[in-house]
C-alpha positions in Angstrom: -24.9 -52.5 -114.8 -21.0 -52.7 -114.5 -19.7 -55.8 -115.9 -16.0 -54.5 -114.3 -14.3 -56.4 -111.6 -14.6 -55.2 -107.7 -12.2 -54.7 -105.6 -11.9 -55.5 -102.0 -12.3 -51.7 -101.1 -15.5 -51.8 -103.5 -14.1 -49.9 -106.1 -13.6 -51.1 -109.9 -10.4 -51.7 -111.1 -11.3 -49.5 -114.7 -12.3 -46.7 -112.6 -8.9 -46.9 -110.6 -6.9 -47.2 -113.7 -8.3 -44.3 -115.0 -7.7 -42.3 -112.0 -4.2 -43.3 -111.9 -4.1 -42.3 -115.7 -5.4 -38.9 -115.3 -3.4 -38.0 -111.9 0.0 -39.2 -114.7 -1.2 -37.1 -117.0 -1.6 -33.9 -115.1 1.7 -34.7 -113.3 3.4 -34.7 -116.7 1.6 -32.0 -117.9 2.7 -29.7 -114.9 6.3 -31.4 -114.8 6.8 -30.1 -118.5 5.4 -26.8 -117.8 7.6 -26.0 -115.0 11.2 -27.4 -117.1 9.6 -25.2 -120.1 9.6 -22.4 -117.6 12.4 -23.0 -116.1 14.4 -23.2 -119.7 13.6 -20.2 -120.9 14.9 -18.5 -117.5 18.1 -20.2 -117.8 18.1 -19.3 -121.4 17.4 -15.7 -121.3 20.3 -15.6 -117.8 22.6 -17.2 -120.4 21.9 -14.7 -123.2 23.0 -11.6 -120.1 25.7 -13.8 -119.1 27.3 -14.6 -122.3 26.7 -10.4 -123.3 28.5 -9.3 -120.0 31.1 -12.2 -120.3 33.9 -9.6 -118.9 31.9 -8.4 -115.8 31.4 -12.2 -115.1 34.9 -13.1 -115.3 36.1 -10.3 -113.9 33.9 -10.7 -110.6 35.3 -14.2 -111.1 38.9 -13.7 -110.9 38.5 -10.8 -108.2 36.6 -13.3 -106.3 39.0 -15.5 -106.4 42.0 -13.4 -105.4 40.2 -11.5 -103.0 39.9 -15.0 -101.1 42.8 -15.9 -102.1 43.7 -19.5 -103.5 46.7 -20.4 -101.1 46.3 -22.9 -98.8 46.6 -22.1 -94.8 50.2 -23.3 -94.2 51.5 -21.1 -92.8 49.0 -21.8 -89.3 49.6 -23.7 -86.7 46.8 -25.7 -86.9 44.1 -24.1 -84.3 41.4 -22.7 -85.7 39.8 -21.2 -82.6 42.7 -18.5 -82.7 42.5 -16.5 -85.9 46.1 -14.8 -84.4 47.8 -18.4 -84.3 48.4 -17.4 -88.3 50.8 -15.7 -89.5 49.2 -15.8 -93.3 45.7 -16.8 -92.7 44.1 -17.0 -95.8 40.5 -18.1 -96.5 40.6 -21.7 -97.1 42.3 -22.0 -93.7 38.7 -20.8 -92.2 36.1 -22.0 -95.0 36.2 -24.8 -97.1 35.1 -25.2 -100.4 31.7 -25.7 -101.0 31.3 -22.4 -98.8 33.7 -20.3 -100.8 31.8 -21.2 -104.2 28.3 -20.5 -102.4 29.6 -17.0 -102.2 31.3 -16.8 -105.6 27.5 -18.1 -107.0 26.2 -15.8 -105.2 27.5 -12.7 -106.3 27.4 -14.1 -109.7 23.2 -14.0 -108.7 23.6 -10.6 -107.7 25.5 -9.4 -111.0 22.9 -11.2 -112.4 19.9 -9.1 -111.2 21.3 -6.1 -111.4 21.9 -7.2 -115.0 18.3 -7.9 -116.1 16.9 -5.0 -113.9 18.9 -3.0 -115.6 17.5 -3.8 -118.6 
């Protein structure tokens, strides 16, 4: 009937192949779906970000100042005693990557507020 090869697990390799082709397919298929969708998110969140460029900024620089940029100097160095500071500033008690979660995320919420406005 078959004139295809067997394989030890008594399957043919044409039929395996072909699987393997289909399962790509579909994969790529749904992988270019998602980036489409995901695209034209990004897009549109542009299009409200680059319309309310001076609430962005603003919220930006405020951000900014309101955790203000110096570093903690003027501490002595223990971090379990927030009195130990004379200035204590926030980079003394965060550091980075935590300071621009929170900037990100209020740009997130100016963002929502944004498009449900609309």
């Amino acid at each position: 009937m078959n004139d295809m090869e067997e394989t030890e697990n008594g399957t043919t390799v044409a039929a395996t192949e072909g699987t393997f082709k289909v399962i790509a397919r579909r994969w790529w298929i749904a992988t270019f779906r998602v980036l489409d969708r995901v695209t034209d998110i990004v897009e549109a969140d542009w299009a409200i970000i680059k319309r309310e460029g001076d609430l962005f900024g603003g919220a930006f620089i405020l951000l900014i100042g309101a955790l203000n940029v110096q570093s903690g100097k003027y501490c002595d160095g223990n971090t379990a005693d927030y009195l130990s500071c004379t200035r204590p500033t926030t980079y003394y008690y965060y550091n980075g990557l935590e300071i621009a979660l929170i900037i990100i995320g209020v740009f997130l919420i100016l963002l929502w507020f944004q498009k449900r406005r609309s």
